[in-house]
Each structure stands twice: as C-alpha cells, then as structure tokens.
Short mmCIF file of the C-alpha atoms (twelve columns), coordinates in Angstrom:
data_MODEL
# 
_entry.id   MODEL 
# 
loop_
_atom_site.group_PDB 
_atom_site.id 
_atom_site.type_symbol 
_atom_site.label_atom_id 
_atom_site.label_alt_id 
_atom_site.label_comp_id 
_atom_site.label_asym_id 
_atom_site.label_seq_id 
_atom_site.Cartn_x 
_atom_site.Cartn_y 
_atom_site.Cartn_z 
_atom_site.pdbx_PDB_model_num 
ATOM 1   C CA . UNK A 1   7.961   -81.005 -3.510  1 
ATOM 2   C CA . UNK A 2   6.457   -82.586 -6.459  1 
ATOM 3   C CA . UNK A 3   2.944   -82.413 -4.718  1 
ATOM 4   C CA . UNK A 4   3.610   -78.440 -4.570  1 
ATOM 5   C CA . UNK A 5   4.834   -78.081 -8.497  1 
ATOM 6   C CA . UNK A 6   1.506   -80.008 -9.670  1 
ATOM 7   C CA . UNK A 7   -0.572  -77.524 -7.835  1 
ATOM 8   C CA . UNK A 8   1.539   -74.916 -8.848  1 
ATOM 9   C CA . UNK A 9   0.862   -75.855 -12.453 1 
ATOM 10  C CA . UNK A 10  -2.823  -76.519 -12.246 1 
ATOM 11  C CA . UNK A 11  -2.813  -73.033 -10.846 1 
ATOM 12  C CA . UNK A 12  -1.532  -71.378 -13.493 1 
ATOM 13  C CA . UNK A 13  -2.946  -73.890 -16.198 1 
ATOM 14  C CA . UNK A 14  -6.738  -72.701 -14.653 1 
ATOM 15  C CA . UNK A 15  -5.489  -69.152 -14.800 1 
ATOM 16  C CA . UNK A 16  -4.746  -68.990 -18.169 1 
ATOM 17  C CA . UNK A 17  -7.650  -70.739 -19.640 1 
ATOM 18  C CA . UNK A 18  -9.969  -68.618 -19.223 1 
ATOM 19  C CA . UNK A 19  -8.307  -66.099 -21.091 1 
ATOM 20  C CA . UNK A 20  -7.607  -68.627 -23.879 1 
ATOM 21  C CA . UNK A 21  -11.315 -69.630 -24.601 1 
ATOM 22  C CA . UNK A 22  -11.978 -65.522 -24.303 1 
ATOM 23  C CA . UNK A 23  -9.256  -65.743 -27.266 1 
ATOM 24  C CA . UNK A 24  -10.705 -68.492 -28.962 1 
ATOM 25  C CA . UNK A 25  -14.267 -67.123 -28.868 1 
ATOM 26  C CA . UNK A 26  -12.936 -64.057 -30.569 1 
ATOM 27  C CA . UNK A 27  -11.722 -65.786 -33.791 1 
ATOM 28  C CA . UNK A 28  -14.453 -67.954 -33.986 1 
ATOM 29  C CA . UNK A 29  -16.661 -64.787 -34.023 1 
ATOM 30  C CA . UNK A 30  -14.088 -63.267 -36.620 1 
ATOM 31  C CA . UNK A 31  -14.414 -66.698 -39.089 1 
ATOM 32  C CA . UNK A 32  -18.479 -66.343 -38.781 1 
ATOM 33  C CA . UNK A 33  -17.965 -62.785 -39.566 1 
ATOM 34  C CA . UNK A 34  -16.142 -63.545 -42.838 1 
ATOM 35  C CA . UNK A 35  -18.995 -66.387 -43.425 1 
ATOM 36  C CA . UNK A 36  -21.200 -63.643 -43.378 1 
ATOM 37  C CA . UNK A 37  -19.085 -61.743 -45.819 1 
ATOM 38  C CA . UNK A 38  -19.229 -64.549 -48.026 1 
ATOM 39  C CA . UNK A 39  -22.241 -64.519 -48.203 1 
ATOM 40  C CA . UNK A 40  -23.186 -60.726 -48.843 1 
ATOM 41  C CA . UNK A 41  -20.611 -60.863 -51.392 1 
ATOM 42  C CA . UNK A 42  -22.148 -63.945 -53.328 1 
ATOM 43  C CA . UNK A 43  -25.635 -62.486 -52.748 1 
ATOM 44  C CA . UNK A 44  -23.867 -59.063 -54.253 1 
ATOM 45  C CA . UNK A 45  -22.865 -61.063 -57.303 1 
ATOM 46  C CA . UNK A 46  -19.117 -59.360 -56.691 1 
ATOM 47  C CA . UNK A 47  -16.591 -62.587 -58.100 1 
ATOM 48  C CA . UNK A 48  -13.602 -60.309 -57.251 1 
ATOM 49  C CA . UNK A 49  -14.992 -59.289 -53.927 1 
ATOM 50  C CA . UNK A 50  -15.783 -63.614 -53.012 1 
ATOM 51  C CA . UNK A 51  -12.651 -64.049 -54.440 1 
ATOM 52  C CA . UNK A 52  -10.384 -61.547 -51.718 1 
ATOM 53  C CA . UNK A 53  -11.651 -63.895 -49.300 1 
ATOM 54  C CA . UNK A 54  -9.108  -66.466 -50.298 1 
ATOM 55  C CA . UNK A 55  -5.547  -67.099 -50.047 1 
ATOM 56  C CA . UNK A 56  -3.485  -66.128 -53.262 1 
ATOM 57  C CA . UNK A 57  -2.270  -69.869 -54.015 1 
ATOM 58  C CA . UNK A 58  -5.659  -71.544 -52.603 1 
ATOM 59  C CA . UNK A 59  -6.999  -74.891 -53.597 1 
ATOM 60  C CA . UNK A 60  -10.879 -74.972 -54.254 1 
ATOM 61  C CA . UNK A 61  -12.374 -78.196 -54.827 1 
ATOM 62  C CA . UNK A 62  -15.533 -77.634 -56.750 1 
ATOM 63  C CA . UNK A 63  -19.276 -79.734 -56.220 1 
ATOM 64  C CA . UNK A 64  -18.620 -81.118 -59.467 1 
ATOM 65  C CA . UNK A 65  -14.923 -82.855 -58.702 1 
ATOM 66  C CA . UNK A 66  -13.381 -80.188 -60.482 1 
ATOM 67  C CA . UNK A 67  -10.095 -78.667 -58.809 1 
ATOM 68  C CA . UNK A 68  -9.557  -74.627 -59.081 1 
ATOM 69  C CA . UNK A 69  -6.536  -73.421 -58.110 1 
ATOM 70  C CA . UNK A 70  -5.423  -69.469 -57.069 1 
ATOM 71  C CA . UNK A 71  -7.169  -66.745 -56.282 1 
ATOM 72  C CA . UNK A 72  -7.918  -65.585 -60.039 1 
ATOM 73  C CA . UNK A 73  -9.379  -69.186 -60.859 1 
ATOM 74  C CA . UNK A 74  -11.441 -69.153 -57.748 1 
ATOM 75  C CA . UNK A 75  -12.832 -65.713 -59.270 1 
ATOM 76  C CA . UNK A 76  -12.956 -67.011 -62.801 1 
ATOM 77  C CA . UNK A 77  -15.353 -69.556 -60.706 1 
ATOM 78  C CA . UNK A 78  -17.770 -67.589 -59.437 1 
ATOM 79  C CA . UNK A 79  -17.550 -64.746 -62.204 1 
ATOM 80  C CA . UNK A 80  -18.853 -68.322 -64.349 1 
ATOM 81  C CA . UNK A 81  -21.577 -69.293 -61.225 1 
ATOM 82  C CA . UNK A 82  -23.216 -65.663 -61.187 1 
ATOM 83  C CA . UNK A 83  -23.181 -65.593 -65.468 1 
ATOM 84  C CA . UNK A 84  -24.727 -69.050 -65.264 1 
ATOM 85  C CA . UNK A 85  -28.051 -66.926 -62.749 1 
ATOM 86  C CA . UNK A 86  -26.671 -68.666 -59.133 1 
ATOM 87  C CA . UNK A 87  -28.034 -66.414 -56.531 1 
ATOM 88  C CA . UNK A 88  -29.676 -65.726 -53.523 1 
ATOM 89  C CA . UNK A 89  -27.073 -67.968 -50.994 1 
ATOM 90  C CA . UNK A 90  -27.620 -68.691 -47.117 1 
ATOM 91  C CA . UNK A 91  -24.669 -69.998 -44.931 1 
ATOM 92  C CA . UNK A 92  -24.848 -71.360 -42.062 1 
ATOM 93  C CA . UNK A 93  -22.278 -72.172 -39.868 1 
ATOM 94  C CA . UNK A 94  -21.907 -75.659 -38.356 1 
ATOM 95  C CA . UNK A 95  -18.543 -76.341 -36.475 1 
ATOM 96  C CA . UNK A 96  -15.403 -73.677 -36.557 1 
ATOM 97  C CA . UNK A 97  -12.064 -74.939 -34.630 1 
ATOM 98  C CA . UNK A 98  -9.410  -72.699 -33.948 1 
ATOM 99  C CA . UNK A 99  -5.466  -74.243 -33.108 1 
ATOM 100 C CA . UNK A 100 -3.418  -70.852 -32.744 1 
ATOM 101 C CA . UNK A 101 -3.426  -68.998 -36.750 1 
ATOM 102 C CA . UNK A 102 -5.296  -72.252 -38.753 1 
ATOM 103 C CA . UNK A 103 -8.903  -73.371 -38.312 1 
ATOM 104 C CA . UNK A 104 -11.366 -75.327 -40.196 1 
ATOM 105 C CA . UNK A 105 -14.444 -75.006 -40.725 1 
ATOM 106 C CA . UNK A 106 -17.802 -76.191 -41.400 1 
ATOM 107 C CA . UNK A 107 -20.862 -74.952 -42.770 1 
ATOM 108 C CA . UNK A 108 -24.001 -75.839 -44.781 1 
ATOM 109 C CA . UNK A 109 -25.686 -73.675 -47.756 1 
ATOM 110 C CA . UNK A 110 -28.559 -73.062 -49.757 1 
ATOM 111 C CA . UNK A 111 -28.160 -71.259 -52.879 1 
ATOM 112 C CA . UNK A 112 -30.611 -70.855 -55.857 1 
ATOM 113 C CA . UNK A 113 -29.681 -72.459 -59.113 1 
ATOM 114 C CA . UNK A 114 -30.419 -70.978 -62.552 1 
ATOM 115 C CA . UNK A 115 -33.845 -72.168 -63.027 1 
ATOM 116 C CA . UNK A 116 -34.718 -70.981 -59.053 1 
ATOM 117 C CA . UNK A 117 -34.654 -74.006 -57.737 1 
ATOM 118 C CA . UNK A 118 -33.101 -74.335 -54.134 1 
ATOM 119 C CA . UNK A 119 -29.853 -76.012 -53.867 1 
ATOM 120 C CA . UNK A 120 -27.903 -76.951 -51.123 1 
ATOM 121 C CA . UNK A 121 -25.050 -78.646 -49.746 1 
ATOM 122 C CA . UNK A 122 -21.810 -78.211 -47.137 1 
ATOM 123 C CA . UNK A 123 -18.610 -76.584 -47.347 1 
ATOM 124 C CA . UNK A 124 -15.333 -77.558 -45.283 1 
ATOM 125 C CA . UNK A 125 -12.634 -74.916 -45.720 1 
ATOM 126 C CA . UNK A 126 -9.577  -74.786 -43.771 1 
ATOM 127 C CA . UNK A 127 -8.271  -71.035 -42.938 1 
ATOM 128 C CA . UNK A 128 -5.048  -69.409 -41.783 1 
ATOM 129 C CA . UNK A 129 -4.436  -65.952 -40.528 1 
ATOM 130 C CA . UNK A 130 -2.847  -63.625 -42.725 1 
ATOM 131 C CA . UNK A 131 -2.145  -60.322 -41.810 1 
ATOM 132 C CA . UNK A 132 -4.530  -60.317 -39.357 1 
ATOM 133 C CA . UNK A 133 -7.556  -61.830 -41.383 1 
ATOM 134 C CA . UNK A 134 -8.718  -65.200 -41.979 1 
ATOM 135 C CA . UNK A 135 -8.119  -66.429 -45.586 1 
ATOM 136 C CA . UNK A 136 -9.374  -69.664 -46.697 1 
ATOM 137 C CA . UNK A 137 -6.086  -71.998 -47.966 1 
ATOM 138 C CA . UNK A 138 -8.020  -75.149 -48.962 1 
ATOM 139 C CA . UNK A 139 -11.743 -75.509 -49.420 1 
ATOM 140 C CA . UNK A 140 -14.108 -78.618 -50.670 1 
ATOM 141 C CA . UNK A 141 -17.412 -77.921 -51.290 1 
ATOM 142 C CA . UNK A 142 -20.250 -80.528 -52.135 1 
ATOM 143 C CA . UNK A 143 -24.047 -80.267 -53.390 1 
ATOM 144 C CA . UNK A 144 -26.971 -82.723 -51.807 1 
ATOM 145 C CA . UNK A 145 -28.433 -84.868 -54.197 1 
ATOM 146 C CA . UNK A 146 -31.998 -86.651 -53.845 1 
ATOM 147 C CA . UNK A 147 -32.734 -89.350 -52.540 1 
ATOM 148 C CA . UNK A 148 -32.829 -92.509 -55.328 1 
ATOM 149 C CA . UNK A 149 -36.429 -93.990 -55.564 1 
ATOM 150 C CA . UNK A 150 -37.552 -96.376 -53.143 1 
ATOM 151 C CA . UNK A 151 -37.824 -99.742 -54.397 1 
# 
C-alpha cells in the first residue's frame, strides 16, 4: 500500500511542476520587467518615478555605507544623484529567485558619473509582491573600485 501512495505522490508531484516553473518563469519575467523600468526611469532622470518602485518603509543601503530609509529618502536619493549629472544607467540582470510573493535579486550596472566617466557595480535587492507588483523592501547596492597597483 505504501508502494502505491509513493507513486501516487510522485504522480501528482510531476503533475504539478510543470505548472509551477510556468509560474515561476512568469515572475521572473515580471522582476526583469521592473529592472527595465528602473532603468528607463533613471535614464529619464524621474526621482519620484525610481522612487514608486519601492516599498513605502524600504531600507536602501547606499555604495557609500550610507543607510536611506522610506520611500521619500530613497527619492531624496536619487533627486541628489541626477542634480549631482549621474546618467545614462545599464542593468543587467544576473540571478532572480522567486519563493511564493518574496524574491531576491541580483544584477550588475553601469552608470555614468558626473565627469562621464563609466561606473559600475552590483545591486542585491530583495522584493515582495504588493498588490500585484513587485516592490523592492531591502536593497544594497555597491560600486567597483580599481584594482590597487601592482607591486
């Protein structure tokens, strides 16, 4: 009898996971398609736009070690990046994991810095679904820095 329950449940285990990685696939599409939003927004120089992307109460943890917290700060933030002549951002995605309505993910960027040079660094943000969108709830950010001189 047991013998007949296992298969029963490896049955309906292979059934459903099909569906569930047609499900996954789905939101990781959705959290590349707010990436992308992120990025036209940035490159659109809209603060309060970049900022909607973000949960109300987020936690932003700057390149510089510097800790912004809310959604107004996180606008104050960029509203300070795009005054300072940051433009002209790339993102591009490197790992996204989805576990039911929170995900993570991971992505790498290149932005231009006030005096044009090229800039870049990763991001890991973790997200959570609210009403029906994926809003960032904690993000860390970090910038690459060159390599020291070779003895």
């Amino acid at each position: 009898m047991k013998s007949s329950a296992s298969v029963s449940f490896l049955i309906l285990v292979s059934m459903l996971l099909p569906g569930l990685a047609i499900a996954n696939q789905q939101e990781v599409r959705a959290i590349e398609d707010r990436l992308n939003q992120y990025e036209t927004r940035f490159n659109q120089g809209d603060a309060e736009a970049v900022a909607a992307l973000f949960s109300e109460d987020v936690v932003y943890y700057d390149a510089l070690g510097q800790v912004h917290e809310g959604r107004e700060a996180v606008q104050k933030l960029y509203q300070g990046n795009f005054d300072a002549g940051f433009r002209d951002m790339t993102v591009e995605p490197i790992e996204i994991e989805v576990l039911e309505d929170t995900a993570y993910d991971i992505a790498r960027y290149t932005v231009s810095g006030p005096e044009g040079t090229r800039l870049q660094g990763h991001h890991l943000a973790i997200l959570s679904k609210e009403d029906g969108e994926w809003t960032v709830q904690r993000t860390m950010v970090n910038a690459a820095m060159p390599q020291p001189p070779a003895n």
